[in-house]
N, C-alpha and C positions, 0 to 999 in steps of 0.2 A: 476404575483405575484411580487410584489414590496423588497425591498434589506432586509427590515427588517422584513418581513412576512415569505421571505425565510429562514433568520438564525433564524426565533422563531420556524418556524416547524421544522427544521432540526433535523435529530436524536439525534445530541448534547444535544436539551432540555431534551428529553427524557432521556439522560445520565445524565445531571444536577439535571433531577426530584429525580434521585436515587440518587445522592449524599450524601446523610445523614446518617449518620451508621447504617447500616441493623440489622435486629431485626428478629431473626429465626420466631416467632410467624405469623410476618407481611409478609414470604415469602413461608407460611406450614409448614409440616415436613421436616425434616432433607431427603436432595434429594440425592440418588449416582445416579452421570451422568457419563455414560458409552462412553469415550473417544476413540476416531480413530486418528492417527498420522500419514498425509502422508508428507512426508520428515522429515528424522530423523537427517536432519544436526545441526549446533549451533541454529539459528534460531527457529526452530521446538522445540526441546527441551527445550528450553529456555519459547517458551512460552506455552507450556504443565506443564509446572512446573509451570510457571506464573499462567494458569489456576488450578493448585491443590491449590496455593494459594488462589486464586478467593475462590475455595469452601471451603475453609476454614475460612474463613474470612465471611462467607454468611452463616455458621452450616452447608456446606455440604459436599459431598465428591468425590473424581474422583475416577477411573477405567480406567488404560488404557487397554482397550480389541484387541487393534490390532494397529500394523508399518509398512509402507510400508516406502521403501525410492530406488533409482535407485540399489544404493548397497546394495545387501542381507546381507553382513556383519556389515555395518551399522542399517541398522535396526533390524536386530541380536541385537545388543550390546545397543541400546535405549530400546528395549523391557527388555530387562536384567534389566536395567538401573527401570524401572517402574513395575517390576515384572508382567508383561509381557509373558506369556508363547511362547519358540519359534515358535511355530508350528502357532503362529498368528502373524507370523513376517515375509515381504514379499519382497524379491527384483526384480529389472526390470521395465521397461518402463509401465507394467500393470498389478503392483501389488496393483495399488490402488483400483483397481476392488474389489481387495479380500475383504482390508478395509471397503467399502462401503459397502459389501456383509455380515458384520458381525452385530451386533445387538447396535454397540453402535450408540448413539442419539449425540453426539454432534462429529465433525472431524476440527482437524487444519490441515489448507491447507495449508504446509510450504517448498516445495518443489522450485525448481527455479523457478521464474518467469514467462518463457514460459508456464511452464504446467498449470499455474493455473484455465486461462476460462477455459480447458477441464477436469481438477480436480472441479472446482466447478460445471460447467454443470451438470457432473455426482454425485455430492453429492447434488443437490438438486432434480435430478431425483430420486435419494435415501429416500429421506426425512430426511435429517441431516441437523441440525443445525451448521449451517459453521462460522471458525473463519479462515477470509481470511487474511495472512499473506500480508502484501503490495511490490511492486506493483502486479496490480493485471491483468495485458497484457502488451506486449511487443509492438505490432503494431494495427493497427487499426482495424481488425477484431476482434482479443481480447476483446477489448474494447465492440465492439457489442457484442459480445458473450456474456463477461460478465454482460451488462445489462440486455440483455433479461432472462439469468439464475436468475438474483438477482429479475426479475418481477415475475418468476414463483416461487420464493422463498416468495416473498411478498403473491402472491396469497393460497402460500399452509400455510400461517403462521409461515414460518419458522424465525429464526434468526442468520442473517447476521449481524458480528462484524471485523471491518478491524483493522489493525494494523497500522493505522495512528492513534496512540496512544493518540496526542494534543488533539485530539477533546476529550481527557476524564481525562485532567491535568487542575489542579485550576486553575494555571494562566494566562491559556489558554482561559478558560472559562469565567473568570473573563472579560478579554477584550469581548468576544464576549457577554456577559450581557451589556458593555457598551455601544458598538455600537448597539444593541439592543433598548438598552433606547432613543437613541439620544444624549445625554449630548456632546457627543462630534463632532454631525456630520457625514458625509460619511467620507469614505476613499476617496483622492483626488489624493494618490499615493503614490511609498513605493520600497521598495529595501529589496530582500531574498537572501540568502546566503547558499550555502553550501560546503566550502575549505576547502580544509585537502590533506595527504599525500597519495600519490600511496596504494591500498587496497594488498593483497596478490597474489600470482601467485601459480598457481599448475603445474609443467611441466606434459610432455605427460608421461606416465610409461609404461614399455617394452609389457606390457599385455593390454592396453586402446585400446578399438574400438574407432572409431570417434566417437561415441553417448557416452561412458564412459568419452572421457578423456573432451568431451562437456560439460557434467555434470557435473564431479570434478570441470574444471576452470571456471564453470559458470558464475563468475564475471567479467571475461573477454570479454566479446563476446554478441555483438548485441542483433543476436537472441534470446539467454537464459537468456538476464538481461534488455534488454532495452536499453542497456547502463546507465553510472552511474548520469545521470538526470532524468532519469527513476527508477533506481532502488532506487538511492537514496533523490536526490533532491525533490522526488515529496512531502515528508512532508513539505517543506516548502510549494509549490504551492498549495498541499493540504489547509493549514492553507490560501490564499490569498483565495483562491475560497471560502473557509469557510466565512472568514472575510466581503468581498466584496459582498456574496450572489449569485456569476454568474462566469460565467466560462468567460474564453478568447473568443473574437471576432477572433482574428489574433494574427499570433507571427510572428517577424522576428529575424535573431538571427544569430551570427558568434559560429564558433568554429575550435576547432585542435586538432592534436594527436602531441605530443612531444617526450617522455618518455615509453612507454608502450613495454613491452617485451615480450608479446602474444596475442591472441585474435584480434580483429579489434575495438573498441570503441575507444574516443576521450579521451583527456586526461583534458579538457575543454571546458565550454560553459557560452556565452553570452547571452541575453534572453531579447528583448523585447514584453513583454506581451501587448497588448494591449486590455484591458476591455471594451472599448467603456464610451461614453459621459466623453473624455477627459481625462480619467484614464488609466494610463501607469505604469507597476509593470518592473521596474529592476529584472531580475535575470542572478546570477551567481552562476554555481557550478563547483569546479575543485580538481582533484586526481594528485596532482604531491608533489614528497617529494621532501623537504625541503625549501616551499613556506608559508605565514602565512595561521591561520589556521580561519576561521569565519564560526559560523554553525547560523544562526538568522533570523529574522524575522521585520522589519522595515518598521511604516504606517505613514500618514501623513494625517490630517483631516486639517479643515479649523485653527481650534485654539489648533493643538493637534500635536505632534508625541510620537511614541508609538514603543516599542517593543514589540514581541508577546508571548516574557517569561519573560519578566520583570516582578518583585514584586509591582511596583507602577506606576503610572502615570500622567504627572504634563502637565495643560494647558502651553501653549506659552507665559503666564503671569508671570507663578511659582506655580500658584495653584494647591494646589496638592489633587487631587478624590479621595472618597474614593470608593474602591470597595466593591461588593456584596461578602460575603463568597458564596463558591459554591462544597466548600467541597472538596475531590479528592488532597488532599496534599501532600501525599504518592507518593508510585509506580504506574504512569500511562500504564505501563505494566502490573500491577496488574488488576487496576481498570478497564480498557477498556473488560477483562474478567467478574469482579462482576458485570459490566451493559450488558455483554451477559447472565449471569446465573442468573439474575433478571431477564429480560427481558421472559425467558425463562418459569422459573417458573410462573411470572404475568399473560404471553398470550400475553401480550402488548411487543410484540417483537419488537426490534430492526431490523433495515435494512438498515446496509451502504455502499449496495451493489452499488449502482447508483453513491453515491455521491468518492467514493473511486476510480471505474472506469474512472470518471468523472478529478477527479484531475489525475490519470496517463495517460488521451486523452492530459489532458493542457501539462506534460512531453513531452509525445512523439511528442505532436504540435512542442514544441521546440526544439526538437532532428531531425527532419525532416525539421524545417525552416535551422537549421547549415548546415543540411549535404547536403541540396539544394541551399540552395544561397538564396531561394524565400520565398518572406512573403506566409504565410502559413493560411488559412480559416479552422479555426474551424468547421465552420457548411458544409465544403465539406468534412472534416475528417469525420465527426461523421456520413454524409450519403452521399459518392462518388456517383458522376452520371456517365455514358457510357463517358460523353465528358473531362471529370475531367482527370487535369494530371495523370499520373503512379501513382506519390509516395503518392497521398490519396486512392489509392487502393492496394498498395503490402503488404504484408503479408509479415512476416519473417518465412527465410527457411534457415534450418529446422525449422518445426511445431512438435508441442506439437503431432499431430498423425504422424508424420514420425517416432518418438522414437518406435511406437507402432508396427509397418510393419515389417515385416519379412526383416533380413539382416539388412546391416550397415545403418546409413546416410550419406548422405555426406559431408564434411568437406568443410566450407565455407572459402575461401583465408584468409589465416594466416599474419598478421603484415601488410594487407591494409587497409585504411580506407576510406571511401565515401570523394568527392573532391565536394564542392561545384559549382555550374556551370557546371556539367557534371549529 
């Protein structure tokens, strides 16, 4: 499939098709969709409420029928929070079990990172319609996990909706309508961004097990975040995969830890991406305060360059295109919901199970060229053989099923980080 047969079938169009102000008549009766919330932290909440908006804006309405989150006391107080009865409100490493076990139809996966392939595995075993929080694996098994769950998800008709939000913002959309067209050409290369200051710390507290106090500082730490190219940067690289139609060939890539005062992750990274037939994407993303701040997106065609939230955009001459309306001008946290709760209701479900894993594989390519020294192959991440170095086959440990085992886990070396060349 060629670069612009990819972005035409992409679930995007499918979200561009809905674009245009929904019309109760044109989506049935008035629907209550009966909600599951596993992780009840900022995140979760945030886009559970996003979602009551969705069906509000669509004539229809949510229910939340059950909370899991690690801490029972948290999701205690979200359940409150959604009128929520406590008695469906669950804490613990497998209380998503319960969630899954109850009668609602649609569940946000918004839990740390690690757990999510085995939150989602188990809610498409379920047959729920999943709103996967991004990223969506930490390491390379992840990643496989999570595709083959979003295939069984595709097979049973369900709908998969990630939280790589661009893909369902106008201006987003906009440029990818243009590279679409052609008007402007491929992309022939480009520079993403994601800078800004040191994120929060949660120290240990006198009562944390190693899996508790894992969880609290989740932001900190490999394992449960990916680190912060992973957990965060991958919208941008998401939005290049989008753009460009294909994932990375190879990455090679510097980085370091500076600054950080728990956890083991890097405090910054360098990234070159390399796409193949001459196409090389810059990226850098770094967590240190009091450094400037750039969060963007940056293409270059033959007669073009282009931001990928800018409002307009002008040829290398000065001419300046006009774009297609494509609707979605609002809250793309909003909307990325009303094209799961369309989708839902139509049948013509969405699925951006694949392409969402897909951009956290190009993340962690790039977390793993840093923390190696070594240009890093894509296509041996995505399927390691027997003779394939270590690092396209290791797993991060703790795993999403060591939280689940009886007893502690164990606590991964505090304030070291991977050396590259070693």
């Amino acid at each position: 499939m060629n670069r612009r047969s990819f972005i035409k079938n992409s679930a995007v169009f499918s979200a561009m098709a809905a674009a245009a102000p929904s019309i109760v008549s044109a989506q049935g009766s008035a629907r209550e969709f009966k909600v599951g919330l596993i992780g009840a932290g900022g995140r979760g909440n945030g886009a559970t409420k996003d979602l009551m908006e969705a069906a509000k804006n669509l004539g229809h309405s949510v229910k939340v029928v059950a909370v899991a989150d690690f801490f029972e006391d948290k999701a205690k107080k979200s359940a409150a929070s959604f009128g929520c009865p406590e008695n469906r409100a669950f804490g613990g490493a497998k209380g998503y079990h319960q969630v899954l076990a109850t009668d609602c139809d649609v569940v946000v996966l918004a839990a740390p990172p690690c757990f999510r392939p085995q939150h989602f595995e188990a809610a498409v075993k379920a047959g729920k319609n999943v709103f996967a929080e991004k990223p969506v694996a930490v390491d390379g098994a992840g990643v496989r996990q999570f595709i083959a769950a979003a295939a069984e998800a595709k097979a049973k008709k369900l709908a998969v909706v990630a939280g790589t939000q661009r893909r369902h913002q106008g201006v987003y959309l906009q440029k990818a309508k243009l590279l679409e067209s052609g008007k402007i050409g491929q992309i022939t290369g480009g520079a993403v961004y994601w800078n800004m200051g040191a994120l929060w710390v949660r120290d240990r507290r006198p009562d944390d097990t190693n899996a508790g106090y894992l969880a609290n500082n989740w932001v900190n730490w490999i394992e449960i975040s990916g680190d912060h190219i992973v957990e965060q940067h991958v919208h941008q690289l998401d939005v290049v995969n989008w753009y460009l139609g294909r994932i990375p060939v190879k990455a090679t890539a510097i980085g370091a830890r500076h600054r950080r005062r728990s956890g083991n992750q890097y405090d910054c990274f360098s990234v070159d991406f390399d796409y193949g037939d001459g196409v090389h994407i810059h990226s850098m993303c770094r967590q240190i305060s009091g450094t400037s701040n750039n969060v963007s997106e940056h293409f270059r065609t033959h007669n073009c360059e282009f931001m990928g939230g800018a409002r307009e955009v002008k040829l290398l001459d000065g001419t300046k295109l006009e774009l297609e309306d494509c609707g979605h001008t609002g809250n793309p946290y909003v909307h990325e919901h009303e094209n799961l709760l369309k989708s839902i209701v139509s049948g013509d479900v969405l699925n951006e199970g694949e392409q969402v894993a897909l951009s956290c594989a190009t993340a962690i390519l790039g977390r793993i060229a840093a923390y190696t020294g070594q240009t890093v192959l894509m296509s041996k991440f995505l399927e390691p053989k027997g003779n394939d170095p270590d690092y396209y086959k290791q797993s991060c440990v703790p795993s999403a099923a060591d939280f689940e085992k009886d007893g502690d886990v164990t606590l991964p070396p505090e304030n070291v980080a991977p050396v590259p060349g070693k």
